[in-house]
C-alpha positions in Angstrom: 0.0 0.0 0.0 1.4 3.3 -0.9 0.7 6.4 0.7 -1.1 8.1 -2.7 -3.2 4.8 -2.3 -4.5 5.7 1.2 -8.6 7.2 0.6 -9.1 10.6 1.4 -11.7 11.6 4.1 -14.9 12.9 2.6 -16.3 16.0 2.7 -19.1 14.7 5.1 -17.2 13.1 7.6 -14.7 15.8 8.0 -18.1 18.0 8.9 -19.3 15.7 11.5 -15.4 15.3 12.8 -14.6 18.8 12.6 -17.9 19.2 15.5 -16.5 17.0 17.8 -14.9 19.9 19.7 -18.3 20.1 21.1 -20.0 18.6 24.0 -23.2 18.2 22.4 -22.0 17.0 19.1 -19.8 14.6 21.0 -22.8 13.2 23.0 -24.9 13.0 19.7 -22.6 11.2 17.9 -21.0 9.1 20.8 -17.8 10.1 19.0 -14.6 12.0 20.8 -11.3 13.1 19.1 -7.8 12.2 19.6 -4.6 14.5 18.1 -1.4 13.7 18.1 0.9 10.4 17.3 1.6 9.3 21.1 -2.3 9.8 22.4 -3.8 7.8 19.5 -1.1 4.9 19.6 -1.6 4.8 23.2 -5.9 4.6 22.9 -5.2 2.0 20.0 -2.8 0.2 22.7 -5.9 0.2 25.3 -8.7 -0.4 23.0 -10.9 -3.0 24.0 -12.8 -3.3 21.4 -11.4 -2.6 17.8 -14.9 -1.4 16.8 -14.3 1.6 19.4 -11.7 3.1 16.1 -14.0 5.0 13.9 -11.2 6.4 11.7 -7.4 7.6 11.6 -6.9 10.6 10.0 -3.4 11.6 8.3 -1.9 14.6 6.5 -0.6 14.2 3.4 2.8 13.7 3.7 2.5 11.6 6.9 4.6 8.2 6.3 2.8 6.8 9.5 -0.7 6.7 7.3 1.0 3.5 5.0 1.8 1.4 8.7 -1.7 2.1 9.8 -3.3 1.5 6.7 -2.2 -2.4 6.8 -3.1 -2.3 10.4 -6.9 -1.1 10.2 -7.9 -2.0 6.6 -10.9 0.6 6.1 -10.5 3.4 8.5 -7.5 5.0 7.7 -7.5 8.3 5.7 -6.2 11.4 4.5 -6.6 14.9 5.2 -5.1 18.3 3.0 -3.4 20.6 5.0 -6.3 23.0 5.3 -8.3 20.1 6.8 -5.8 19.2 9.0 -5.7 23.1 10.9 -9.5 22.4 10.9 -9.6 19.6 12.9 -6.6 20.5 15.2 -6.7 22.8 18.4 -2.9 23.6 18.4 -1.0 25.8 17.0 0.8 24.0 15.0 -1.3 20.4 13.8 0.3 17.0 14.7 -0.9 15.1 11.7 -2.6 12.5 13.3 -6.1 12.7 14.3 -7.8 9.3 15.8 -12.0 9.6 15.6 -13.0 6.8 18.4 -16.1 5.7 19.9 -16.4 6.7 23.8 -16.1 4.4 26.2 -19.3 1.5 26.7 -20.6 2.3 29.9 -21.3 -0.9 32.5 -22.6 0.2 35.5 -19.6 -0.4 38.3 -21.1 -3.4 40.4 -19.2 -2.4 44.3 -21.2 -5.4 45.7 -19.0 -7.8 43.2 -15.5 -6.7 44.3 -14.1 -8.4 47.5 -10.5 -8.2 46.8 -8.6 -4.5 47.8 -10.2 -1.7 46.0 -9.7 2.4 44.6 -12.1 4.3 43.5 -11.3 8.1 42.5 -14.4 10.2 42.6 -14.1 14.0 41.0 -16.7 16.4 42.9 -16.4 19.7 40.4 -13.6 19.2 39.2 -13.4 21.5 36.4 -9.9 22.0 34.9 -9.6 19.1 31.8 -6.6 19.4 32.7 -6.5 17.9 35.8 -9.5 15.5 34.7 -7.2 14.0 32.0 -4.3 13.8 34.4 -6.5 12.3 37.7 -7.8 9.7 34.7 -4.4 8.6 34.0 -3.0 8.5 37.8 -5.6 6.7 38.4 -4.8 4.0 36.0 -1.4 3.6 36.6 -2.6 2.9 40.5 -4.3 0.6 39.5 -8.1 2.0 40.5 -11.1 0.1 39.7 -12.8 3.2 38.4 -13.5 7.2 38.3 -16.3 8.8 39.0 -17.5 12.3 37.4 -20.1 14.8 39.2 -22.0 16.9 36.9 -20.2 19.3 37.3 -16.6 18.4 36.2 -14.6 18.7 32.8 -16.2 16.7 29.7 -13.8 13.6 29.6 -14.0 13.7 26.5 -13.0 17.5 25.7 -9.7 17.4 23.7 -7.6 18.7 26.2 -8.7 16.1 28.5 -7.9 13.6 26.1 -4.8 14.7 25.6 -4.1 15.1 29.1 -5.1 11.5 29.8 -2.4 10.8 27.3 -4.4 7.9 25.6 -5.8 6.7 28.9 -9.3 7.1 28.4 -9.7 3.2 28.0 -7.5 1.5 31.0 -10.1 2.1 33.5 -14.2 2.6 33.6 -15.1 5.7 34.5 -18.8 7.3 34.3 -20.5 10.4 35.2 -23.5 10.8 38.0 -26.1 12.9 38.5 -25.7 13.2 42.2 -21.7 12.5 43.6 -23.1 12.0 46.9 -25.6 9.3 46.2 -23.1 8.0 44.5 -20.6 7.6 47.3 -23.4 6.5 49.8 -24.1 3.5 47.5 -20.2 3.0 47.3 -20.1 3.3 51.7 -23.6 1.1 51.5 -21.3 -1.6 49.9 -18.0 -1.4 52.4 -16.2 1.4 50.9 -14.4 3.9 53.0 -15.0 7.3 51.5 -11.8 9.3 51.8 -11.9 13.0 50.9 -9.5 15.9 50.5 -9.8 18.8 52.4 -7.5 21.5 54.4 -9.7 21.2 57.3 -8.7 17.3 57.6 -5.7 15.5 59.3 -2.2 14.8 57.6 -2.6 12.2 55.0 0.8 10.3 56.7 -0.8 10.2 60.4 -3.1 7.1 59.2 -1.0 4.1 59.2 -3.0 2.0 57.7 -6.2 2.3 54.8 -9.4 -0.1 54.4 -8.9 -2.2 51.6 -11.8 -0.7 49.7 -11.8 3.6 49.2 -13.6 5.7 47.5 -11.3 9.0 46.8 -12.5 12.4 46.8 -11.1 15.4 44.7 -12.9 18.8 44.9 -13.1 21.5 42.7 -9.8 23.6 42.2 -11.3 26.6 44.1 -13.8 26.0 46.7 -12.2 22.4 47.1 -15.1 19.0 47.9 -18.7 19.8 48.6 -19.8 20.2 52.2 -22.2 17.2 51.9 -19.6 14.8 50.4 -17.1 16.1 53.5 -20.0 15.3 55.8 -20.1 11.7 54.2 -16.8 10.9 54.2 -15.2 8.5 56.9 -12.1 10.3 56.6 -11.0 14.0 55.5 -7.4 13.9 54.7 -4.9 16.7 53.8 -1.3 17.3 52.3 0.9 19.3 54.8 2.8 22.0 53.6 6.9 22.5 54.2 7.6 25.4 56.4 5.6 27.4 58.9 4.0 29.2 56.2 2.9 28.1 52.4 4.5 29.8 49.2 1.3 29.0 47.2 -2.1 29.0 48.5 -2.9 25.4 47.2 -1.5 22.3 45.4 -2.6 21.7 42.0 -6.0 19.1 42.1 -4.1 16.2 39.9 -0.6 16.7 42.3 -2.9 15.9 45.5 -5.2 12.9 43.5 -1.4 11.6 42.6 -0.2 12.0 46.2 -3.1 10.3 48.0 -3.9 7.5 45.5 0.0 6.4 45.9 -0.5 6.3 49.5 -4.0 4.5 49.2 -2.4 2.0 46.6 0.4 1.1 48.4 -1.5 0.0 51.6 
């Protein structure tokens, strides 16, 4: 297969692709988009199904099409340069765009797991940029699954996606109308819930952890909800150096990596 041989990508599914910087276009078409050679390799790594790729798109001159090509017969195509700045959101395009289908949701069964356990709940969390991050910590620990409130970051927003680094398949993870039912059901089923908050004790005085948490990050500025704090079995915090703090706060996916270490490595 040469590269002159690879399709190109028709005008009407360019128009659709080009809409999935939206939310609501997303939802509709239960399609996100990937940019960039290291986050699409790293989805098609994870991919659990390969009916999840939709398409890969390539510039032009992009040798990388010609591998792809003989590796997913069918969905591989090419774009101009003019429809490859349409499609990107940086400054200067990667080249590669990946179209995949989100993520099947299968409602996380608490009752089923009796082995130890992390779940990573995010209550307003509204930086994609720390949603993307928290999602990938939380798969390299290991977690079972993350948990959205309504109010956090789209996980599938670009940057989020490209913040996950291609992590949006290695673990479930599902949004919920109401974070605090949520967590009661998770507590109802032996779960500890665990939040953050600068009103709680140092993370390092508990020697030990249950062997099934629930996780709590709050929103960047007004930190987890007073309902969820009022839930949790334990509020926990990270203890600055010094008798006074240079910054006001740590960044949200900084204290999600620092707790979930400690949690993991009970």
């Amino acid at each position: 297969m040469r590269l002159q041989d690879v399709p190109p990508v028709s005008k009407a599914e360019l128009k659709i692709y080009g809409k999935l910087h939206q939310k609501r276009h997303r939802d509709a078409e239960a399609l996100f988009l990937a940019e960039g050679l290291r986050t699409v390799s790293e989805l098609l790594e994870h991919l659990p199904d390969p009916d999840l790729l939709h398409a890969l798109l390539f510039r032009l001159e992009e040798q990388n099409a010609e591998v792809f090509h003989s590796r997913y017969p069918g969905k591989v195509f090419v774009l101009t340069e003019k429809e490859c700045a349409r499609l990107s959101q940086t400054a200067t395009p990667a080249g590669i765009f990946g179209v995949f289908r989100k993520q099947r949701f299968v409602p996380f069964e608490p009752e089923q797991i009796t082995r130890c356990s992390l779940i990573v709940a995010l209550d307003e969390v509204q930086d994609p940029g720390n949603v993307g991050t928290i999602l990938r910590t939380a798969a390299w620990f290991g977690a079972d699954a993350m948990i959205c409130s309504p109010g956090c970051a789209d996980r599938y927003n670009p940057k989020t996606v490209r913040s996950s680094a291609g992590s949006i398949y290695a673990l479930p993870h599902y949004g919920v109308d109401s974070i605090y039912l949520e967590l009661q059901r998770l507590a109802d089923a032996g779960y500890s819930v665990a939040a953050s908050s600068l009103d709680g004790h140092d993370f390092r005085e508990y020697g030990s952890w249950p062997r099934k948490v629930a996780l709590v990050i709050g929103n960047e500025a007004n930190g987890v909800s007073p309902a969820v704090q009022a839930l949790a079995h334990r509020l926990v915090r990270i203890p600055h150096a010094g008798e006074k703090p240079r910054v006001e706060s740590l960044n949200a996916s900084v204290s999600a990596a620092i707790l979930m270490e400690r949690i993991a490595m009970r």
